[in-house]
C-alpha positions in Angstrom: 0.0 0.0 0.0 0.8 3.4 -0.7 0.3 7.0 0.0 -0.8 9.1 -3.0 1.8 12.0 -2.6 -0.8 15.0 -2.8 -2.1 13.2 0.4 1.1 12.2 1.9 3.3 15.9 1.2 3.3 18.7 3.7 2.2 17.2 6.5 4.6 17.7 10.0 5.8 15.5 12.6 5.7 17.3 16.2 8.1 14.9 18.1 7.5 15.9 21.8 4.1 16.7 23.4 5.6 19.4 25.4 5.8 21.4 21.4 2.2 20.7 20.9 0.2 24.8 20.4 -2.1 24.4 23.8 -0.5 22.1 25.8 -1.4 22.1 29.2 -0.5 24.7 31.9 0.2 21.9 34.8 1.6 24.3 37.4 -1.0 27.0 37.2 -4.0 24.1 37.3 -1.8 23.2 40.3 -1.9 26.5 41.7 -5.6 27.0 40.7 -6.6 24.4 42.1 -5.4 25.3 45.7 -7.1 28.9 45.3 -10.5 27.0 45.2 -10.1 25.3 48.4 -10.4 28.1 49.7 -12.5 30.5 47.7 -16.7 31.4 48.6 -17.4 30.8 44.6 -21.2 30.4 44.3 -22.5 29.5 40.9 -25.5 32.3 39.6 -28.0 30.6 37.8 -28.8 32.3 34.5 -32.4 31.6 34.4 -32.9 32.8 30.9 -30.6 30.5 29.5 -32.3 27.8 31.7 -35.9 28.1 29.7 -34.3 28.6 26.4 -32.4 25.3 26.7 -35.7 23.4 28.3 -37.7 24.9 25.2 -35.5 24.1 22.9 -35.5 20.1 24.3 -39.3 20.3 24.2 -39.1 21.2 20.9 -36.6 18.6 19.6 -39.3 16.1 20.9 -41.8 17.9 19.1 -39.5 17.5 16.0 -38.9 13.8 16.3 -43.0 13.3 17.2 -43.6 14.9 13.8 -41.3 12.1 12.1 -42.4 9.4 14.2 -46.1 9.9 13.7 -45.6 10.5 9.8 -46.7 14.0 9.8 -43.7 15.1 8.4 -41.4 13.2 5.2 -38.7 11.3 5.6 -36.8 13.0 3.7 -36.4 16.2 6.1 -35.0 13.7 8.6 -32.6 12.9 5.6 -32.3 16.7 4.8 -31.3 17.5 8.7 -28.9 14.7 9.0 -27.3 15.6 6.2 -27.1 19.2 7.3 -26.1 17.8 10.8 -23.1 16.1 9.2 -22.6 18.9 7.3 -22.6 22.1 10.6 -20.7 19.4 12.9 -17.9 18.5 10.6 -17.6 22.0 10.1 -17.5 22.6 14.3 -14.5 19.9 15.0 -12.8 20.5 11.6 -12.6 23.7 11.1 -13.6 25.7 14.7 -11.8 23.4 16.4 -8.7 21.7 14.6 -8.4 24.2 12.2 -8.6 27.6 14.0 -8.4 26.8 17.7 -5.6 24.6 17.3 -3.5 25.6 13.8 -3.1 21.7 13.2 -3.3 22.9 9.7 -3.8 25.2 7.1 -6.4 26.4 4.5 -6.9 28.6 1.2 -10.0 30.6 1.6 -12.6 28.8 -0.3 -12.3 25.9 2.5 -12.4 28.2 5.4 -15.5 30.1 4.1 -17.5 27.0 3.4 -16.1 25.7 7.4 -17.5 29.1 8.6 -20.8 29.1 6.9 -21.1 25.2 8.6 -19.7 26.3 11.7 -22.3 29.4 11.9 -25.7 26.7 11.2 -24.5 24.8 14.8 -25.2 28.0 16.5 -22.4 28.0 18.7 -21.5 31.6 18.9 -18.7 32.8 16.5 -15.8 31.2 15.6 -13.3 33.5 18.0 -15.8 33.1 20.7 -15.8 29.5 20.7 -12.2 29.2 19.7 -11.1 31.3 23.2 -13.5 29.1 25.7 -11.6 26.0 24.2 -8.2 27.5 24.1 -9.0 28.4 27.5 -10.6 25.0 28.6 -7.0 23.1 27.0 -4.3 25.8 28.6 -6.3 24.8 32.3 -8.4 21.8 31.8 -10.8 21.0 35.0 -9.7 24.1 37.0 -11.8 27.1 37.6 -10.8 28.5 34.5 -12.2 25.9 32.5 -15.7 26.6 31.2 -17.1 23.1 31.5 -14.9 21.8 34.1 -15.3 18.7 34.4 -14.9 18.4 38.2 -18.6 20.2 38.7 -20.1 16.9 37.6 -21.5 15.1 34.2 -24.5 17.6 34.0 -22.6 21.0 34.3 -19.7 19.9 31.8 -22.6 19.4 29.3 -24.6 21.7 29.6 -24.8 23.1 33.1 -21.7 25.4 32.6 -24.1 27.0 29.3 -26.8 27.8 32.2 -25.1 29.6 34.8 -22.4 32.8 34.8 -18.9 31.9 33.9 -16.6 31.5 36.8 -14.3 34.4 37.3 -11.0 32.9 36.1 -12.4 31.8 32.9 -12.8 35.7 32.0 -9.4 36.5 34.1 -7.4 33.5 32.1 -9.1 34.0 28.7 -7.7 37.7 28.5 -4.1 35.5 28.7 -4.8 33.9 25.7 -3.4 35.3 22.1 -5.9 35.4 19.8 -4.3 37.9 17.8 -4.5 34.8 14.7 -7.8 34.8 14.4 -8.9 38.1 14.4 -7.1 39.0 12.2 -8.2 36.2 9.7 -11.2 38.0 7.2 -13.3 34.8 7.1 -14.0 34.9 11.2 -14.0 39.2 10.9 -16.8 38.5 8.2 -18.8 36.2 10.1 -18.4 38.1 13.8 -19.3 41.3 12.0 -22.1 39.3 10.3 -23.4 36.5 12.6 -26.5 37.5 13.0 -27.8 37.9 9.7 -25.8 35.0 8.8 -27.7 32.7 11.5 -31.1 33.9 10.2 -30.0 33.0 6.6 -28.8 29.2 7.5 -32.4 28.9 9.6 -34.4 30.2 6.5 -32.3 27.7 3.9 -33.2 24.9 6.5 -36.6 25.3 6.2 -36.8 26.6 2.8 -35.2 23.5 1.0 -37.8 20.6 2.2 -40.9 23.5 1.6 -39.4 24.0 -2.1 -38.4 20.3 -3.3 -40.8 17.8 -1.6 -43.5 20.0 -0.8 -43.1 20.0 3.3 -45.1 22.3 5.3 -43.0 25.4 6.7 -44.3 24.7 10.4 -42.6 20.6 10.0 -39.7 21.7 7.9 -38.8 24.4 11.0 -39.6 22.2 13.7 -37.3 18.9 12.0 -34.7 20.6 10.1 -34.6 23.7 11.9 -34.9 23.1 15.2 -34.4 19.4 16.3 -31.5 19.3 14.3 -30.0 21.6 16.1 -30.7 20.5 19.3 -29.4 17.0 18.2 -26.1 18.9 16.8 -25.3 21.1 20.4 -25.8 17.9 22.1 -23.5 16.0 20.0 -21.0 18.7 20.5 -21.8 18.4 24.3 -20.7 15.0 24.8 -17.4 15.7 24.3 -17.6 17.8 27.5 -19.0 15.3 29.0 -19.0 12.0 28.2 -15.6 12.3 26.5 -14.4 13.4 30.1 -15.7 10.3 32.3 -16.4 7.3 30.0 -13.5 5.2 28.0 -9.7 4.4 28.0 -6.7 6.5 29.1 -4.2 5.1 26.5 -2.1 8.0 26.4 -2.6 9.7 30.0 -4.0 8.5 33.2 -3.4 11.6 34.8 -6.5 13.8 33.2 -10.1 13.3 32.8 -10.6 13.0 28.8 -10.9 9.2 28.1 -11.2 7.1 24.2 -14.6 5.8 23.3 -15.2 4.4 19.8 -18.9 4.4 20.9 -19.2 8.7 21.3 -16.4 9.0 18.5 -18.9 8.0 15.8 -21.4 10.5 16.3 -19.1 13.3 17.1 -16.9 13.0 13.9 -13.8 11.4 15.5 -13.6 14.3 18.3 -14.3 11.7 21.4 -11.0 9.7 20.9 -10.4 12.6 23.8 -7.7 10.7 25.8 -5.3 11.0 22.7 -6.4 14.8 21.5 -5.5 15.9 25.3 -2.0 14.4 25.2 -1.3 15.5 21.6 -3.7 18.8 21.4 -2.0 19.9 17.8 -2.4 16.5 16.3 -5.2 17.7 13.3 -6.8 14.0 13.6 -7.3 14.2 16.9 -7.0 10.0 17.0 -3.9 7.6 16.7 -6.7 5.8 14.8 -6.8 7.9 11.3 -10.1 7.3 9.6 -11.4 4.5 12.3 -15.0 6.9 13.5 -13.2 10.1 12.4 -15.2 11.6 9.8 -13.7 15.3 10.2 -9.9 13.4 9.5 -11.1 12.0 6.5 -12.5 15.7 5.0 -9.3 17.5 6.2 -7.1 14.7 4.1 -9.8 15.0 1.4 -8.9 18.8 0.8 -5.2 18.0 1.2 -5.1 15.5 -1.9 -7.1 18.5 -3.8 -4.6 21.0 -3.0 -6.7 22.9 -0.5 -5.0 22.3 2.4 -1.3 22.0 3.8 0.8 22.2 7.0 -1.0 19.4 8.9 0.3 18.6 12.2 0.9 15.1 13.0 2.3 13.6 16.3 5.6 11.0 15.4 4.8 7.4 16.0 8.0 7.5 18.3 6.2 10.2 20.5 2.6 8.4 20.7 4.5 5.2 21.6 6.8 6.9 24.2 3.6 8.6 25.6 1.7 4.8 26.0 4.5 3.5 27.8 5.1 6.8 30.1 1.6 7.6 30.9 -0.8 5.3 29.2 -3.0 2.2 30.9 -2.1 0.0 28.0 -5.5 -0.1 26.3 -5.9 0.3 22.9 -9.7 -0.3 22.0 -8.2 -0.8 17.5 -5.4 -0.9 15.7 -3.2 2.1 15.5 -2.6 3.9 11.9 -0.4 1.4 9.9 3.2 2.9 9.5 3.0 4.1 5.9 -0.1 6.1 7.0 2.5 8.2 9.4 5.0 9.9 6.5 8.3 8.5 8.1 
């Protein structure tokens, strides 16, 4: 077997996990950790946010009663999935490997159809979210991470959306540059735009099953619209959550993000979470290449058409020296095979 070169060329080896872009900050986690023992932190309930999120679950159930009981077609389940593929690729691809991490680079025509996917998932901007998650990797499961993990399964998934942020998460995400991205057009455009631009991806969603297959506007919202994306933010969520309790510590035993091939399926190969911890800048996120990593496959799709370059790939000498240092010697598959890694 071999590598086709456009896929194989320009991609770079990182050889120690200490050079990864957002590695952990162990001593000021450390240090963090010991102001909380002692501080009167009391989490403020942001009620608003509490019946948005509660109506927006009702209404996901509404969605899937339309579908269940026939009243609306099948094919605006198909339509949403799609478009669910579509939004949440575009979240852990491009918001989150691309421009939160730089694990690699892209002309402009990839990053402006990643930014008009990443604005349907209605997860604020793409500088907002890319500073909470800069911020949640520099001091993962202190009180400057926005989910922490340590406040329980329900907070990291979406307590932490329904109360005020913690203090430090404001004080420690002034510390992080993001002079990169805004200075990037493409996330200018759509900050500057966002609005408008969520309206627009709402009225497509509902206008494309009303125009081709004749659904109703009040089903088409309710299915494609709506349920969709409640079914996309809770996707997104798991990784918060689930991705932090459930699975295997291959690479680390020391932090909370775990390995599951069962949440790494529906989350586009994000929840191999153990591995994307140790090796932050690694842009497949997984030892495991395209084994439930969907978003690894796109990104190597647009390198072999010339779209994109520079991707950042962890040695096989440094994920094996990381198993045997820190690992507890699972490994749910089979690693990449070794021509996959560009010795």
């Amino acid at each position: 077997l071999q590598v086709p070169m456009t896929i194989s060329k320009r991609v770079y080896h990182v050889e120690h996990q200490e050079d990864c872009y957002l590695a952990a900050e162990d001593k000021e986690i450390e240090a963090m950790e010991e102001e909380a023992k002692t501080s009167n932190y009391k989490q403020e309930i942001v009620w608003r946010n509490v019946v948005i999120f509660a109506i927006l679950h009702a209404a996901c159930i509404y969605g899937w009663y339309l579908l269940f009981a026939g009243i609306a077609s099948w094919k605006s389940f198909f339509w949403a999935f799609f478009m669910t593929l579509y939004s949440g690729n575009c979240v852990t691809a491009g918001a989150h490997r691309l421009w939160c991490h730089k694990a690699y680079k892209a002309n402009f025509g990839v990053k402006v159809f990643l930014m008009l996917g990443q604005t349907i998932s209605l997860q604020h901007d793409i500088i907002d979210w890319c500073r909470d998650h800069r911020v949640h990797h520099k001091w993962t499961d202190s009180d400057a991470d926005p989910h922490n993990s340590k406040r329980g399964f329900f907070f990291s998934h979406i307590g932490w959306l329904m109360v005020k942020k913690h203090p430090k998460v404001a004080e420690m995400g002034k510390k992080v540059d993001m002079s990169d991205l805004l200075s990037d057009p493409v996330l200018a455009f759509q900050r500057r735009h966002y609005a408008p631009l969520v309206l627009l991806s709402i009225l497509i969603l509902t206008a494309v099953p009303v125009r081709y297959w004749d659904e109703s506007v009040w089903n088409a919202f309710w299915v494609c619209a709506v349920c969709r994306l409640v079914v996309q933010l809770n996707m997104t969520w798991i990784i918060n959550s689930a991705a932090h309790k459930f699975g295997t510590k291959p690479f680390d035993t020391d932090i909370s993000s775990t390995d599951s091939w069962f949440w790494a399926i529906p989350t586009n190969g994000e929840a191999w979470h153990n591995y994307h911890h140790a090796f932050p800048q690694d842009y497949r996120a997984s030892e495991y290449m395209y084994s439930a990593n969907l978003s690894s496959m796109m990104i190597d799709f647009f390198a072999a058409m010339g779209w994109v370059w520079d991707r950042k790939r962890m040695s096989k000498e440094a994920i094996e020296r990381q198993k045997t240092l820190k690992g507890d010697h699972s490994r749910p598959l089979t690693a990449a095979p070794d021509f996959l890694h560009d010795k």
